[in-house]
C-alpha positions as CSV (number, residue, x, y, z in Angstrom):
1,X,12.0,-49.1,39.3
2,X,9.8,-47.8,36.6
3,X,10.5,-49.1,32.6
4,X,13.4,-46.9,31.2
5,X,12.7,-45.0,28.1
6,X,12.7,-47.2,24.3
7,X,15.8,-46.6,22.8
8,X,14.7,-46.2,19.4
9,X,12.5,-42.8,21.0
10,X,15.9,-41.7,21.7
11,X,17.2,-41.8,18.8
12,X,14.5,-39.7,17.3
13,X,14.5,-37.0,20.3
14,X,18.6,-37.4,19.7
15,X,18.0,-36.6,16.0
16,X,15.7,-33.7,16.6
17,X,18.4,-32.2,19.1
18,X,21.4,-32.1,17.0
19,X,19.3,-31.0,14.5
20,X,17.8,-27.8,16.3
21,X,21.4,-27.5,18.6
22,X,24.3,-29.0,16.8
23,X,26.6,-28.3,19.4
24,X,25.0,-30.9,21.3
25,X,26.7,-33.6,19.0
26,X,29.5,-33.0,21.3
27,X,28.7,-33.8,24.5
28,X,28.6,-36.1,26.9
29,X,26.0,-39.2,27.3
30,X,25.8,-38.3,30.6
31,X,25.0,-34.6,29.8
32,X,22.4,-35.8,26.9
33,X,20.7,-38.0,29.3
34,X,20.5,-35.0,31.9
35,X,18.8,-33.0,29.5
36,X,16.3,-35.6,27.8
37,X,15.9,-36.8,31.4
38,X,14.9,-33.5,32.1
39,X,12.1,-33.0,29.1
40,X,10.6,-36.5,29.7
41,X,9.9,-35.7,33.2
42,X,8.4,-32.3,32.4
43,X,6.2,-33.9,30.0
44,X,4.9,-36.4,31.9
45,X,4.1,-34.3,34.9
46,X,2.5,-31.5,32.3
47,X,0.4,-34.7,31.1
48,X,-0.5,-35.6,34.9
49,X,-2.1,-31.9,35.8
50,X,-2.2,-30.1,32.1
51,X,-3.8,-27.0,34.0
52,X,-1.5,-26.8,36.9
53,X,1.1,-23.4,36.6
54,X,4.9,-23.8,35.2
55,X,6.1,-23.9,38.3
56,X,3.4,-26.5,39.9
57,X,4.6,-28.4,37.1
58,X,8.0,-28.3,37.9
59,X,7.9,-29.3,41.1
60,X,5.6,-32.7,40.3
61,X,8.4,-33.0,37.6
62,X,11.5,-32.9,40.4
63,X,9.8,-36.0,41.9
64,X,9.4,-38.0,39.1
65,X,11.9,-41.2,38.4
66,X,14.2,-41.1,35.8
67,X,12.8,-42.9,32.8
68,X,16.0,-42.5,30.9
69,X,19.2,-44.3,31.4
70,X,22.7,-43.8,30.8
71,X,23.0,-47.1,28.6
72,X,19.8,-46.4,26.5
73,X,21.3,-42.7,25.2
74,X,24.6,-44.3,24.8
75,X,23.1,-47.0,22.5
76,X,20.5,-44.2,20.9
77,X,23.3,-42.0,19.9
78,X,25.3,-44.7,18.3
79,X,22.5,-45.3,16.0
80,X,22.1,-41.7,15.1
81,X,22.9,-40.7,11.9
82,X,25.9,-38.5,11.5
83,X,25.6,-34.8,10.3
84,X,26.8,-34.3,6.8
């Protein structure tokens, strides 16, 4: 099993996504982790072949381990400041 993603980077990736989508303040753990699961993957397969195509890209991605956990964006979005 690879290291899981720091919590405290959630938190700030958290902060920037209720800041740019809002509505995102109200869902799930599960559904936040899909989708910061989903951008940490893309990123580090863009960083593995930074020339390949989109689509290259996305495929490398799809067989990348999850880096981020369930726990880690529960305790990240407990520490993110609420919207006022």
């Amino acid at each position: 099993m690879t290291e899981p993603v720091h919590v405290d980077r959630l938190v700030g990736q958290l902060g920037y996504l209720f800041e740019d989508r809002p509505e995102l303040r109200k869902a799930s753990a599960a559904e936040l982790r899909d989708l910061l699961d989903h951008d940490d993957r893309f990123a580090r397969a863009r960083a593995q072949a930074p020339l390949e195509s989109d689509a290259q890209v996305a495929e490398r991605a799809a067989g990348l381990e999850s880096h981020v956990t369930l726990e880690a964006v529960e305790q990240a979005r407990s520490r993110v400041p609420d919207d006022d």
